[in-house]
C-alpha positions as a Markdown table, in Angstrom:
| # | Residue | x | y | z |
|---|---|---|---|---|
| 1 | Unk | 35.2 | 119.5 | 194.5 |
| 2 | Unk | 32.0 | 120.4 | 196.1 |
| 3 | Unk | 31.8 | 120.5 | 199.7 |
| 4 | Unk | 28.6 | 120.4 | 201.7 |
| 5 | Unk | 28.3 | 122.1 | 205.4 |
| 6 | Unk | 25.6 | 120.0 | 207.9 |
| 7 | Unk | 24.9 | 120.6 | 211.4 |
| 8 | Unk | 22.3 | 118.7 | 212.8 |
| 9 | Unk | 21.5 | 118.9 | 216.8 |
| 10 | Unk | 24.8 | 120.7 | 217.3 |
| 11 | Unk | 26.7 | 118.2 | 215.5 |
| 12 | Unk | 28.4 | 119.5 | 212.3 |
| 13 | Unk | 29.6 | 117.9 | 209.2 |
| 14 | Unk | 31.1 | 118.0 | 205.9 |
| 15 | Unk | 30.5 | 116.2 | 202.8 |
| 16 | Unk | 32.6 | 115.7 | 200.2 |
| 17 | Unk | 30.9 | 114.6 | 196.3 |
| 18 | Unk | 32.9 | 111.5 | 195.3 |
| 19 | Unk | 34.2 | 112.1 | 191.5 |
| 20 | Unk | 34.5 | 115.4 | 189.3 |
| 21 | Unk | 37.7 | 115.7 | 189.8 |
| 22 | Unk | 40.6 | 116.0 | 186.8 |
| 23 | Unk | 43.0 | 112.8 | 188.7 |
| 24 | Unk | 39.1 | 110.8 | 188.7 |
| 25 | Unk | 39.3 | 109.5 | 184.9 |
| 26 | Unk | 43.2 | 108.6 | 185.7 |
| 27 | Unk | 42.5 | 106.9 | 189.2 |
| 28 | Unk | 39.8 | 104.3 | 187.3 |
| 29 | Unk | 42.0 | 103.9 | 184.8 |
| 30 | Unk | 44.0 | 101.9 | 187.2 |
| 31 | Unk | 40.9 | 100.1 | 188.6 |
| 32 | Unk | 40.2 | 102.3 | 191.6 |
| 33 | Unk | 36.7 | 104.0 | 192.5 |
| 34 | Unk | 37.4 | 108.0 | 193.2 |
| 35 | Unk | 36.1 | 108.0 | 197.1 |
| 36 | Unk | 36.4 | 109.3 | 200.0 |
| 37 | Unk | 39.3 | 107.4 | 200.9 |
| 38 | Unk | 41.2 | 109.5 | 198.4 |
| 39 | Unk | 40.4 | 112.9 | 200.0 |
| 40 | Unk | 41.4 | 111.1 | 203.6 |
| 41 | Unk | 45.8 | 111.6 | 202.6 |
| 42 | Unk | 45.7 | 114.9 | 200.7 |
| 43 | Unk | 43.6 | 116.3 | 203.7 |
| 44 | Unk | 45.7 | 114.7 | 206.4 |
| 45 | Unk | 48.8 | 116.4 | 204.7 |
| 46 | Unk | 48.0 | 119.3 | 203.3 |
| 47 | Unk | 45.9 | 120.9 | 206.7 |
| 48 | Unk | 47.2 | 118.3 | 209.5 |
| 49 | Unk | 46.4 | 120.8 | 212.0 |
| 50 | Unk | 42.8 | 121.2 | 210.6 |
| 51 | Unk | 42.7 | 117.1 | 210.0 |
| 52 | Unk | 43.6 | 116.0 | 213.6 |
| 53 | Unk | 40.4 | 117.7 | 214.6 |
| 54 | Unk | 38.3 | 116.0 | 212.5 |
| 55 | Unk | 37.2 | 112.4 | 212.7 |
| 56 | Unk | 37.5 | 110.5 | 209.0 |
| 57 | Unk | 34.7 | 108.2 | 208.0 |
| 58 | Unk | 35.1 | 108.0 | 204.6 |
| 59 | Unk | 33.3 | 104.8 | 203.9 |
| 60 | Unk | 30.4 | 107.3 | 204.3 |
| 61 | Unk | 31.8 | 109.8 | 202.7 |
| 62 | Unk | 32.0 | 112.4 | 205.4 |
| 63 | Unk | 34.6 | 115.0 | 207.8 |
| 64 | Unk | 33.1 | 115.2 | 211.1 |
Protein backbone atom coordinates (compact mmCIF):
# COMPACT_ATOMS: atom_id res chain seq x y z
CA UNK A 1 0.00 0.00 0.00
CA UNK A 2 1.71 3.15 -0.89
CA UNK A 3 1.90 5.81 1.43
CA UNK A 4 2.53 9.47 0.56
CA UNK A 5 4.37 12.03 3.24
CA UNK A 6 3.02 15.97 2.68
CA UNK A 7 3.82 18.88 4.76
CA UNK A 8 2.59 21.97 3.60
CA UNK A 9 3.06 25.38 5.81
CA UNK A 10 4.03 23.21 8.80
CA UNK A 11 1.13 21.06 8.51
CA UNK A 12 1.96 17.30 7.66
CA UNK A 13 0.01 14.62 6.05
CA UNK A 14 -0.30 11.22 4.80
CA UNK A 15 -1.95 9.73 2.05
CA UNK A 16 -2.96 6.55 1.63
CA UNK A 17 -3.66 5.08 -2.49
CA UNK A 18 -7.21 3.55 -2.27
CA UNK A 19 -6.97 -0.20 -3.83
CA UNK A 20 -3.91 -2.54 -4.66
CA UNK A 21 -4.39 -4.45 -2.04
CA UNK A 22 -4.80 -8.53 -2.07
CA UNK A 23 -8.40 -8.23 0.47
CA UNK A 24 -9.44 -5.23 -2.60
CA UNK A 25 -10.87 -7.93 -5.27
CA UNK A 26 -12.69 -9.80 -2.11
CA UNK A 27 -14.06 -6.52 -0.43
CA UNK A 28 -15.92 -5.56 -4.11
CA UNK A 29 -16.97 -8.81 -4.38
CA UNK A 30 -19.29 -8.03 -1.58
CA UNK A 31 -20.31 -4.62 -3.05
CA UNK A 32 -17.95 -2.44 -1.10
CA UNK A 33 -15.48 0.27 -2.68
CA UNK A 34 -11.75 -0.39 -1.13
CA UNK A 35 -11.37 3.31 0.64
CA UNK A 36 -10.12 4.97 3.12
CA UNK A 37 -12.58 3.97 5.49
CA UNK A 38 -11.10 0.53 5.40
CA UNK A 39 -7.49 1.65 6.51
CA UNK A 40 -9.48 3.84 9.38
CA UNK A 41 -10.07 0.12 11.91
CA UNK A 42 -6.81 -1.82 11.02
CA UNK A 43 -4.93 1.56 11.81
CA UNK A 44 -6.89 2.31 14.94
CA UNK A 45 -6.07 -1.28 16.18
CA UNK A 46 -3.07 -2.20 15.10
CA UNK A 47 -0.95 1.36 16.27
CA UNK A 48 -3.69 2.90 18.69
CA UNK A 49 -1.10 4.86 20.33
CA UNK A 50 0.21 6.17 16.84
CA UNK A 51 -3.78 6.55 15.73
CA UNK A 52 -5.01 8.75 18.66
CA UNK A 53 -2.60 11.28 17.33
CA UNK A 54 -3.77 11.47 14.14
CA UNK A 55 -7.02 13.00 13.01
CA UNK A 56 -9.01 10.47 10.29
CA UNK A 57 -10.62 12.07 7.34
CA UNK A 58 -10.96 9.33 5.24
CA UNK A 59 -13.65 10.61 2.91
CA UNK A 60 -10.58 12.43 1.64
CA UNK A 61 -8.45 9.94 1.84
CA UNK A 62 -5.97 11.25 4.26
CA UNK A 63 -3.96 10.80 8.16
CA UNK A 64 -3.34 14.07 9.45
Amino acid sequence: MPIHRHGVDGERSLTLDAGGLAADATRTAYGHEPNGYVRDGPTRFAWPGVAERLVFDSEAGMFS
